[in-house]
C-alpha positions as semicolon CSV with decimal commas, in nm:
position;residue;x (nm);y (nm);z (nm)
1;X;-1,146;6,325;17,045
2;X;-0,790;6,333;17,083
3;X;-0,577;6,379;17,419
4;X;-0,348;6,678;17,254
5;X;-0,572;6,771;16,955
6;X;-0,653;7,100;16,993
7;X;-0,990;7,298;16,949
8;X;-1,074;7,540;16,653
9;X;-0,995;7,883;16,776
10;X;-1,346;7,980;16,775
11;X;-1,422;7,720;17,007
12;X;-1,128;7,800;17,232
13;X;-1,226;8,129;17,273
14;X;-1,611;8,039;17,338
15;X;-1,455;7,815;17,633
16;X;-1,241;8,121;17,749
17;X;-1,564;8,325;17,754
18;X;-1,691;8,139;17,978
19;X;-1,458;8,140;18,202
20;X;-1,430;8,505;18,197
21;X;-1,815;8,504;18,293
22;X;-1,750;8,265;18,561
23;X;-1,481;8,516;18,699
24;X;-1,685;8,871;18,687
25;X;-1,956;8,664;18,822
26;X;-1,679;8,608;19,118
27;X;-1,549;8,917;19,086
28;X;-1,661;9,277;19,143
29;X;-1,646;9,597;18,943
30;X;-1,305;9,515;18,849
31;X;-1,353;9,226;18,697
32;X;-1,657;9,360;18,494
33;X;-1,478;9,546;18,303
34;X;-1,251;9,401;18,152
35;X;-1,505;9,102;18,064
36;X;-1,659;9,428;17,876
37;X;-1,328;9,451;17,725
38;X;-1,325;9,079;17,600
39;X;-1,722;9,077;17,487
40;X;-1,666;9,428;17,307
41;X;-1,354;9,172;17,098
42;X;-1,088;9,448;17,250
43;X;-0,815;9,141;17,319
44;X;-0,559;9,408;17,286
45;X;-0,698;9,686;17,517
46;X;-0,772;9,375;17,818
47;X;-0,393;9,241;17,769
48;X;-0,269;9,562;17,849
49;X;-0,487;9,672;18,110
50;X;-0,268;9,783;18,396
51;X;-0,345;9,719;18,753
52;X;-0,368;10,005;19,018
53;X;-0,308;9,789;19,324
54;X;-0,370;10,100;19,588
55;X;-0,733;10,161;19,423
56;X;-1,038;10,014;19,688
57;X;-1,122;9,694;19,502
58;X;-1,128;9,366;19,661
59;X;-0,869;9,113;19,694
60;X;-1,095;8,859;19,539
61;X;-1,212;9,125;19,230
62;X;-0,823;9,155;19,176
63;X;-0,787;8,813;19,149
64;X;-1,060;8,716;18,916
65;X;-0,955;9,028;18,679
66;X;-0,587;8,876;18,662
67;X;-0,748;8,566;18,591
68;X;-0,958;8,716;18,326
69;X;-0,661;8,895;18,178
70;X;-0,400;8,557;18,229
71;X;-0,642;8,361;17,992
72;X;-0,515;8,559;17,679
73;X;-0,249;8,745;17,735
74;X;0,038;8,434;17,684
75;X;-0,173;8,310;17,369
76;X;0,082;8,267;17,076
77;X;-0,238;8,165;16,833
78;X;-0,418;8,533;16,913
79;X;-0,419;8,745;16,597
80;X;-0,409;9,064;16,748
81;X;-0,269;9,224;16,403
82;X;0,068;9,217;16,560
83;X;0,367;9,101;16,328
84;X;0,538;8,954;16,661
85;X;0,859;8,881;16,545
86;X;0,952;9,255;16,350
87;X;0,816;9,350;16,728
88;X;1,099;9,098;16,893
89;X;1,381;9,186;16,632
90;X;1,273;9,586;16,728
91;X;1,348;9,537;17,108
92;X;1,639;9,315;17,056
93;X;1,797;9,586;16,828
94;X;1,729;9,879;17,087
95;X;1,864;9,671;17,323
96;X;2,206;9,644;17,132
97;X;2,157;10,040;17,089
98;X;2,159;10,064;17,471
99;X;2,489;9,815;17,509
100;X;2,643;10,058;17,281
101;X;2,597;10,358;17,497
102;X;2,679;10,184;17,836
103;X;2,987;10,049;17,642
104;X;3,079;10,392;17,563
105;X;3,003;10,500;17,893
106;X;3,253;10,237;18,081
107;X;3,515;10,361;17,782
108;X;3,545;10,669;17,972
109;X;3,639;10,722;18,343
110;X;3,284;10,808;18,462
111;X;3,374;11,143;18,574
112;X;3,012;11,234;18,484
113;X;2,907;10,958;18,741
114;X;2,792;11,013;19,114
115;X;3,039;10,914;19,360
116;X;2,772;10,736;19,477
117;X;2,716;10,503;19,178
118;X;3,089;10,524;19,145
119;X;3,134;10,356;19,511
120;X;2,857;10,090;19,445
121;X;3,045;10,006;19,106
122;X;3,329;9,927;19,351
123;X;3,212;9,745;19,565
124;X;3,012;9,513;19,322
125;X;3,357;9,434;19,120
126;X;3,476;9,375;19,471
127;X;3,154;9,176;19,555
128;X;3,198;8,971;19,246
129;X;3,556;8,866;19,280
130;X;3,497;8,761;19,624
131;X;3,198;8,551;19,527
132;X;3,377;8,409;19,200
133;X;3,743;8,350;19,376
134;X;4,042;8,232;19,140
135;X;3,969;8,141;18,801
136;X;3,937;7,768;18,718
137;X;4,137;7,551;18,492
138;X;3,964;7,403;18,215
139;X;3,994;7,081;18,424
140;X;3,819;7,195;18,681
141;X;3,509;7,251;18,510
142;X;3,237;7,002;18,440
143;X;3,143;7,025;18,086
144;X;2,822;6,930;17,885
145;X;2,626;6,955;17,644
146;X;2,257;7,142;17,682
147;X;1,910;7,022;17,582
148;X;1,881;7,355;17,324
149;X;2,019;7,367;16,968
150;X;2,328;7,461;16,826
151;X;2,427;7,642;16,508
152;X;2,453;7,283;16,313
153;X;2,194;7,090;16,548
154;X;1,824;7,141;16,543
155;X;1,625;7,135;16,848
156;X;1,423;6,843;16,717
157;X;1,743;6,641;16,693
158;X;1,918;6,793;16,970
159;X;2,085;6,479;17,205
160;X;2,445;6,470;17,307
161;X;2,504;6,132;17,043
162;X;2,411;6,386;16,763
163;X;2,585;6,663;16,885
164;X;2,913;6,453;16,907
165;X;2,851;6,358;16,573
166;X;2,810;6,689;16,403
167;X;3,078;6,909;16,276
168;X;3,300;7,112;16,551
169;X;3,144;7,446;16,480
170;X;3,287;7,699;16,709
171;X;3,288;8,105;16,725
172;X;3,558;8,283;16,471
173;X;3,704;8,412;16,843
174;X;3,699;8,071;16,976
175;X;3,919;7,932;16,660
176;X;4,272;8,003;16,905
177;X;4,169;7,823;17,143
178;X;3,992;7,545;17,005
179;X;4,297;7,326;17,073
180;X;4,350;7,375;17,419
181;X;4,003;7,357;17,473
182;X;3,976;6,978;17,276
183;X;4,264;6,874;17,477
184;X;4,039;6,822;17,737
185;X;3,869;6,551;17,537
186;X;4,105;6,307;17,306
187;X;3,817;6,100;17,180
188;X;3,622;6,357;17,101
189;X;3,884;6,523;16,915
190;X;3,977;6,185;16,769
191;X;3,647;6,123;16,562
192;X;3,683;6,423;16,412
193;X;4,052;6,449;16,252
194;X;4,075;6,348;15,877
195;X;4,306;6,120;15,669
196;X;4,629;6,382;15,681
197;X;4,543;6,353;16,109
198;X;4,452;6,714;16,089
199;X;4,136;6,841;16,291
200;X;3,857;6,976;16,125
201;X;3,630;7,301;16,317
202;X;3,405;7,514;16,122
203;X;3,367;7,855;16,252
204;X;3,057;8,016;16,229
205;X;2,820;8,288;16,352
206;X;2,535;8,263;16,617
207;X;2,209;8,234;16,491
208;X;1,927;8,464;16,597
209;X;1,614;8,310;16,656
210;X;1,295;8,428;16,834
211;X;1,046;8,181;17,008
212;X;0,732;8,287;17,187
213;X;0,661;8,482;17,482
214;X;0,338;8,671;17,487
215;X;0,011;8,716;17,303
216;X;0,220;9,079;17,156
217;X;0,614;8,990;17,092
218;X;0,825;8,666;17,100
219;X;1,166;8,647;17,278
220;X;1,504;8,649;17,090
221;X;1,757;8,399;17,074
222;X;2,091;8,356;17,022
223;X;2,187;7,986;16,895
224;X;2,544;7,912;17,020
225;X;2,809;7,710;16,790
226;X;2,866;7,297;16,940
227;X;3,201;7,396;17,119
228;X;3,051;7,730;17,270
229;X;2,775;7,598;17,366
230;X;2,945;7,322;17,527
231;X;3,209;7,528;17,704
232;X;2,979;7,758;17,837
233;X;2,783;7,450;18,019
234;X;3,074;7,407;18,248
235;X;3,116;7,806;18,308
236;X;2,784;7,842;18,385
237;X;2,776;7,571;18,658
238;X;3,109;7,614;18,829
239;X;2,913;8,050;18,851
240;X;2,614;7,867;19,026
241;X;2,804;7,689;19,271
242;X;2,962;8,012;19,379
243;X;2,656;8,182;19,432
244;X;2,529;7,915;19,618
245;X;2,810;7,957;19,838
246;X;2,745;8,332;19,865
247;X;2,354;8,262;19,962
248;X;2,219;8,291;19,609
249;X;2,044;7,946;19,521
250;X;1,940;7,938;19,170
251;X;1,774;7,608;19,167
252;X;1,535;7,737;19,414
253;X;1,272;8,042;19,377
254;X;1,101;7,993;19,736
255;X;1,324;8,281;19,880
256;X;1,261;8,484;19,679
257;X;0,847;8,398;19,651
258;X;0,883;8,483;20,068
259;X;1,062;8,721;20,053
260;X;0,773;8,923;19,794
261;X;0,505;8,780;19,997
262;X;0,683;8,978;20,303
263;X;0,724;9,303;20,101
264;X;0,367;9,292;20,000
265;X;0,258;9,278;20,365
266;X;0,544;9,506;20,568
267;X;0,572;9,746;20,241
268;X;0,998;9,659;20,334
269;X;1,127;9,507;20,049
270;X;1,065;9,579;19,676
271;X;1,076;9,319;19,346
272;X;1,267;9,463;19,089
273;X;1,222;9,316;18,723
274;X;1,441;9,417;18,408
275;X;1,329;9,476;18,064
276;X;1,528;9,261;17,817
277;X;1,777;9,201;18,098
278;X;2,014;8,957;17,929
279;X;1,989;9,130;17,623
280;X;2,120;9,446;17,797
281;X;2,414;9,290;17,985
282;X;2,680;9,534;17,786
283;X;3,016;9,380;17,691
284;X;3,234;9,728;17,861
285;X;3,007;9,621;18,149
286;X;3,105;9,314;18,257
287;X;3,477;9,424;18,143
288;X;3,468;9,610;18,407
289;X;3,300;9,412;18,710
290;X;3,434;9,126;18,634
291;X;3,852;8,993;18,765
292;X;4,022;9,074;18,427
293;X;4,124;8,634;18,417
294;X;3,731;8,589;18,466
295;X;3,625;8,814;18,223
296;X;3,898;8,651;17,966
297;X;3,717;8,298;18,048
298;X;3,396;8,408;18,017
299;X;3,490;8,569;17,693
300;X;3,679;8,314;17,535
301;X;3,359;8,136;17,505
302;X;3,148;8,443;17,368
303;X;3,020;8,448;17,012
304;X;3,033;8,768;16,932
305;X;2,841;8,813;16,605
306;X;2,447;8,685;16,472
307;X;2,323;8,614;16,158
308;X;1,971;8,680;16,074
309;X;1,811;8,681;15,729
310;X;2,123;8,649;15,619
311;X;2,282;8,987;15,794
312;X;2,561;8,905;16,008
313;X;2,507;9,154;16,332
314;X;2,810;9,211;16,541
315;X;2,697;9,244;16,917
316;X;2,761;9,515;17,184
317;X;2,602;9,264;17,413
318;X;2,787;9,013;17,604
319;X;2,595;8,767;17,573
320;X;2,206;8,641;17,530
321;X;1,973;8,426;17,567
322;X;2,050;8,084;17,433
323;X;2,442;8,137;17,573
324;X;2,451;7,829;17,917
325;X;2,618;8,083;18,141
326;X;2,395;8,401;18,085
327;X;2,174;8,307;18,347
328;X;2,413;8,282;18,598
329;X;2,615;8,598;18,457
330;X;2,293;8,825;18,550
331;X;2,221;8,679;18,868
332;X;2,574;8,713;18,959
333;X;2,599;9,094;18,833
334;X;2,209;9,235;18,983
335;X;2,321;9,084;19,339
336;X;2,662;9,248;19,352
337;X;2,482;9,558;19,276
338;X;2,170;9,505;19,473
339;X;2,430;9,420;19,788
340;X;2,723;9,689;19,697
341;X;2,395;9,960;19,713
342;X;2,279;9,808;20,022
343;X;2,605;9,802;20,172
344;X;2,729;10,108;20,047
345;X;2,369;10,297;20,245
346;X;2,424;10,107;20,563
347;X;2,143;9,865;20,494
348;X;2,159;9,477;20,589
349;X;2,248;9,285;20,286
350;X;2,119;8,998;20,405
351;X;1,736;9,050;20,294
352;X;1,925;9,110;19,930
353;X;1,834;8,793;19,673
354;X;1,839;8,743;19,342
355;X;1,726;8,510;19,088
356;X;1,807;8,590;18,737
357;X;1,690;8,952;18,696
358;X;1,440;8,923;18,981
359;X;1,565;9,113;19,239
360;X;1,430;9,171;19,623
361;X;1,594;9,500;19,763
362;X;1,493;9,695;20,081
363;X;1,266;9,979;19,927
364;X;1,489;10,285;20,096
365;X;1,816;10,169;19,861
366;X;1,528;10,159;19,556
367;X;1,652;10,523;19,463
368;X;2,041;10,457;19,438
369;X;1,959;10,115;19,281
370;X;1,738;10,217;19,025
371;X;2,089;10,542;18,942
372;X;2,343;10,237;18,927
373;X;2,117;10,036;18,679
374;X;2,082;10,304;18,447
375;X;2,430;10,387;18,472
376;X;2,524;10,008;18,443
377;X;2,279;10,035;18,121
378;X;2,002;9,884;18,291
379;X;1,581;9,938;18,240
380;X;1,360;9,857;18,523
381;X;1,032;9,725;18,381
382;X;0,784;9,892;18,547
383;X;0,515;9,734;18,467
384;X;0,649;9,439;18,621
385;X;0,838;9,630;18,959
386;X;0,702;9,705;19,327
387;X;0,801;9,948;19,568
388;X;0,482;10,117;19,669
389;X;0,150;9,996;19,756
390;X;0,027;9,655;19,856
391;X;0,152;9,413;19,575
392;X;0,461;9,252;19,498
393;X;0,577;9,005;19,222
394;X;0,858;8,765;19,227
395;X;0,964;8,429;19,033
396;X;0,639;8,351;18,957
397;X;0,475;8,403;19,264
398;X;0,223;8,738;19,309
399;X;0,108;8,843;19,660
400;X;-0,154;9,118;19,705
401;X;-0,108;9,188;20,141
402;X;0,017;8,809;20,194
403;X;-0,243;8,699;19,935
404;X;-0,166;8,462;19,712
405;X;-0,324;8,606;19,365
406;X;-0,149;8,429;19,083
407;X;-0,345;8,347;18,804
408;X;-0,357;8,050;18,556
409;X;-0,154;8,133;18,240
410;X;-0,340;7,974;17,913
411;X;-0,033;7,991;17,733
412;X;-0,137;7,692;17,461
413;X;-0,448;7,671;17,236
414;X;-0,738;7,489;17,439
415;X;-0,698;7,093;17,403
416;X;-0,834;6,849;17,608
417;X;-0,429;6,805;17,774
418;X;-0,489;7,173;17,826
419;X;-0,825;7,178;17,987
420;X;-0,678;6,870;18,234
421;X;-0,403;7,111;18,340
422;X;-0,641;7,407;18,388
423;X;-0,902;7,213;18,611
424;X;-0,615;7,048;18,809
425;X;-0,482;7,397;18,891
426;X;-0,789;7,562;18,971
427;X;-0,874;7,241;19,216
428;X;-0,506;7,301;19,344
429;X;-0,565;7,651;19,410
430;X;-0,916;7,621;19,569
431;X;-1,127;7,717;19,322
432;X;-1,405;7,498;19,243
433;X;-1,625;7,707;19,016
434;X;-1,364;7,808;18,777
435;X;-1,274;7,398;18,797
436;X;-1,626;7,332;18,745
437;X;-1,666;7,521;18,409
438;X;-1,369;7,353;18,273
439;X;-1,439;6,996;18,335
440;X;-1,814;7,070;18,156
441;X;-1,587;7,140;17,818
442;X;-1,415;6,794;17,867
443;X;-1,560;6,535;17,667
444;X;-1,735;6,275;17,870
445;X;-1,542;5,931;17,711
446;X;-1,222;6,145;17,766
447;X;-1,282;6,207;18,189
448;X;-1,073;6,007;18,426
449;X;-1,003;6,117;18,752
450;X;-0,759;6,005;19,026
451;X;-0,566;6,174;19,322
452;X;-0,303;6,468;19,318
453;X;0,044;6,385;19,288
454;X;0,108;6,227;18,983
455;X;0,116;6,459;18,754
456;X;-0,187;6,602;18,503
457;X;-0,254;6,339;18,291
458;X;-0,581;6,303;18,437
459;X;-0,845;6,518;18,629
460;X;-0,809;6,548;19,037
461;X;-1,152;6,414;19,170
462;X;-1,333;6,180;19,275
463;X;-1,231;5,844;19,164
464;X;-1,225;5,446;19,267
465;X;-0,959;5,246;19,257
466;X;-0,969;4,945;19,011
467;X;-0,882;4,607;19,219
468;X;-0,665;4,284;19,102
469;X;-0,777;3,947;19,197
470;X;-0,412;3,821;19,227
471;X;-0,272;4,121;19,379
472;X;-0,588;4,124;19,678
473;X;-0,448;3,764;19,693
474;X;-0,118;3,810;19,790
475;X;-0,199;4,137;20,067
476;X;-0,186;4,391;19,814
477;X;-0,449;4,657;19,948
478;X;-0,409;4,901;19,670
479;X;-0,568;4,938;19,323
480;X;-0,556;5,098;18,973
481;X;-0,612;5,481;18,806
482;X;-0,583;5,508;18,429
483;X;-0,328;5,846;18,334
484;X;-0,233;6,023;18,032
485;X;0,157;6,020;17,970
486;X;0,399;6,145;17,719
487;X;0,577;5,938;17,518
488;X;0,944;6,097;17,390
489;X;1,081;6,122;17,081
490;X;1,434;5,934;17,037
491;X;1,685;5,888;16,760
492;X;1,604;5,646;16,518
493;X;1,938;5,565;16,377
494;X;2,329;5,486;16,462
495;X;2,549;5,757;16,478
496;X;2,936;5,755;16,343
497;X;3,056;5,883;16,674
498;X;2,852;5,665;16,882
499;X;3,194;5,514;16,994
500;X;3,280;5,829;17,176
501;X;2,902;5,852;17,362
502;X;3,030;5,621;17,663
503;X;3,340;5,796;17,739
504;X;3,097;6,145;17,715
505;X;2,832;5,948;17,970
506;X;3,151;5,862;18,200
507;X;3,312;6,227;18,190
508;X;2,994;6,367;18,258
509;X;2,888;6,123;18,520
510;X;3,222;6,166;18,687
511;X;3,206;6,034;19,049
512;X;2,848;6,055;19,110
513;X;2,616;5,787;18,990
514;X;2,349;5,993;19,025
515;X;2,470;6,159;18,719
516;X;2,465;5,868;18,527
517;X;2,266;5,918;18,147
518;X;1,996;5,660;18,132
519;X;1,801;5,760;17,839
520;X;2,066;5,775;17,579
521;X;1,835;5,818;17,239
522;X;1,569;6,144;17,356
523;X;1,548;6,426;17,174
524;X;1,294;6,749;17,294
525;X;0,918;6,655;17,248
526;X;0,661;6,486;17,297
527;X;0,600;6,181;17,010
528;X;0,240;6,125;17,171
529;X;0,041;6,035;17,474
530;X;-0,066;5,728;17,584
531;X;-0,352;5,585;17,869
532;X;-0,151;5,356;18,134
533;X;-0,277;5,259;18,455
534;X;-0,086;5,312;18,765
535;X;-0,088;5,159;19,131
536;X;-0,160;5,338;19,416
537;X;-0,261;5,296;19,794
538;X;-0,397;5,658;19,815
539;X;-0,791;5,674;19,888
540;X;-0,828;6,050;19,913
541;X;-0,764;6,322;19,626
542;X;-0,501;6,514;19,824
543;X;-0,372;6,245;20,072
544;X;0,042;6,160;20,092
């Protein structure tokens, strides 16, 4: 049997039963029902089961029944008679209905608004250009180019050489500034001017797209044109180094993990999660947190219209998913808020952090936060938010009184890859039965085992080293492991433009070596696995 071929459904879900035996077996009452829920074939009525955390179950029976729950509810093969996408494209267009309004609502002078709100809104645009500081020149950003798509380049092909090489799509809005904008790179521009010397850009629409999310919707979107895309690469990193400066580090969730597994012990702090949060990031919004040069940066780079099936949709949004600085556009908006409400109530706005739209607050400025969302246009999933009780949630990280209760996400139909990342997590996370029922579904010729810590391309256990003559020979005291590893894809074929790939490799790599592109020809994906063996002096599973 193959490393990545994967199972026949029915099989995969006779290997999830039994791990949802294994777990009520673990479990308690909790957990017992909802395995009734997945014998009775109710996938739908066990993936939204909803929790009551401040109900007398035990930790453990809480854990199991997430576990239970976890094993179908990221499954993209689940027919659940859902039509997932028409589900996606329905909260994507509410979510433009809601821009609307908050547009509207910024229109006006807020009279209808609490002074309250009204203060917080203050201090947030005040927050913001504080944290921001002057606008930078073109110059001083550092542009690139994503790993996504673009408008003209599919994800399958998607590599800097291509993208050089394709046509200079760019947003109709972008079209007056294109030229300044190129400036910045002569070659670039050079490979792409025609006989009469004249430069050639292609404006087009975004393209919405939905990938999936859960066993019930997918997520939307947006597809950004080559030059947006590429502008909004240096935008979005120049943001993130100013929010690192303010105390907001988004290349690391572990304060924010703490900071949950404090509010789930103390009851102090609450994690706040957004529904469709970047979808809902109105354009009269950030109009009006943002400086007024900022906000003309930020949307010079905007593409503000979608097609899909053919409809061109003009968006009250800002901007979306799929857009390089949207990440850092949210983060930087819910912590002015979360710290203009904190400051604004006389609470320390220190315990304040942010990562994306997961937000820790202290729970007393819950109330006035939760006002200045709505106001701001803002929905506070609920289902995913904790102020009250025992449990708290945040950046992947779940904490029932200090307890760590995360669950494994099956997100991918069962394959042996899949059933060598399950068993390594459940060994990981101390749970040997679970670990145990896995590794029985594992074909026997397809078992290997060696230590933690390099990755799961084979199964954590027990496991001897295989020894080298010559190597013992010359004091080598280590041995061999065999591993699964992936294999990329890479371009086949020259590129035109592949002239103008050194001097990208050079801009991009600027002073820092680091920097430096090695891999020149990968695109996204895996082309297959393949068994090597790797050296190691580690004896023990979980030794360093």
């Amino acid at each position: 049997m193959d490393y990545i071929k994967e199972f026949p459904i029915d099989k995969s879900l006779i290997i999830i039963g039994r791990l949802v035996e294994t777990c009520a077996r673990l479990g308690g009452p909790l957990s017992q029902e909802l395995r009734k829920l997945f014998l009775n074939g109710d996938y739908l009525g066990l993936i939204n089961f909803s929790f009551d955390y401040s109900k007398d179950y035990s930790c453990d029976d809480f854990l199991y029944a997430r576990q239970i729950q976890a094993l179908l509810s990221k499954q993209e093969w689940l027919d659940l008679g859902i039509d997932k996408e028409a589900v996606a494209f329905t909260t994507f267009m509410n979510a433009e209905k809601l821009c609307e309004e908050t547009n509207l609502r910024f229109r006006g002078d807020l009279s209808d608004v609490s002074s309250d709100v009204n203060a917080v809104l203050h201090g947030a645009s005040r927050k913001i250009a504080t944290t921001l500081g002057e606008v930078p020149s073109l110059s001083d950003l550092d542009f690139s180019f994503g790993p996504g798509a673009t408008t003209n380049v599919k994800r399958a092909r998607s590599n800097p050489r291509i993208k050089l090489e394709a046509h200079l799509t760019c947003s109709h809005e972008f079209v007056p500034h294109a030229k300044e904008f190129l400036a910045e790179f002569p070659s670039w521009t050079e490979s792409h001017v025609d006989e009469n010397r004249q430069l050639r850009l292609y404006p087009s629409h975004g393209k919405l797209q939905f990938v999936p999310k859960s066993s019930k919707t997918m997520r939307s979107i947006g597809v950004e044109p080559t030059l947006n895309g590429f502008g909004q690469q240096g935008i979005g990193k120049y943001i993130r180094k100013r929010l690192q400066r303010a105390g907001i580090d988004l290349t690391d969730q572990t304060k924010n993990q703490k900071l949950a597994c404090k509010g789930s012990i103390d009851g102090s702090l609450a994690t706040v999660d957004m529904s469709s949060a970047s979808d809902t990031i109105a354009y009269g919004l950030v109009m009006h947190l943002l400086p007024w040069d900022w906000f003309n940066l930020l949307d010079k780079f905007r593409t503000g219209s979608v097609t899909y099936k053919d409809k061109v949709i003009h968006l009250h949004k800002f901007s979306s998913m799929g857009n390089s600085y949207t990440f850092e556009l949210e983060s930087l908006i819910f912590y002015s808020l979360a710290y203009s409400t904190c400051t604004h109530m006389g609470l320390d706005p220190k315990v304040v952090s942010v990562y994306g739209d997961d937000v820790i607050i202290p729970v007393e400025a819950m109330t006035l936060f939760d006002e200045v969302l709505k106001v701001c246009g803002f929905v506070i999933n609920l289902t995913k938010s904790y102020f009250q009780g025992p449990f708290r949630e945040s950046c992947g990280a779940d904490y029932l009184g200090g307890i760590d209760i995360r669950p494994f996400y099956l997100k991918d139909q069962v394959s042996c890859r899949v059933l060598f990342n399950m068993h390594n997590w459940f060994i990981r996370h101390g749970e040997p039965a679970l670990a145990d029922e896995v590794l029985k579904n594992i074909p026997d010729h397809m078992k290997i085992f060696g230590p933690d810590g390099y990755g799961d391309g084979h199964l954590i256990g027990s496991y001897r080293l295989r020894g080298n003559r010559k190597l013992k020979r010359m004091g080598h005291e280590g041995g061999f492991f065999d591993t699964f590893v992936a294999v990329s894809k890479r371009i086949q074929m020259r590129e035109l433009s592949d002239w103008v790939y050194p001097v990208y490799c050079i801009y991009v790599s600027g002073n820092s070596p680091d920097k430096a592109i090695s891999e020149h020809d990968i695109v996204p994906g895996v082309k297959f696995y393949k068994k090597v063996s790797i050296y190691t002096l580690k004896r023990s599973i979980f030794s360093f």
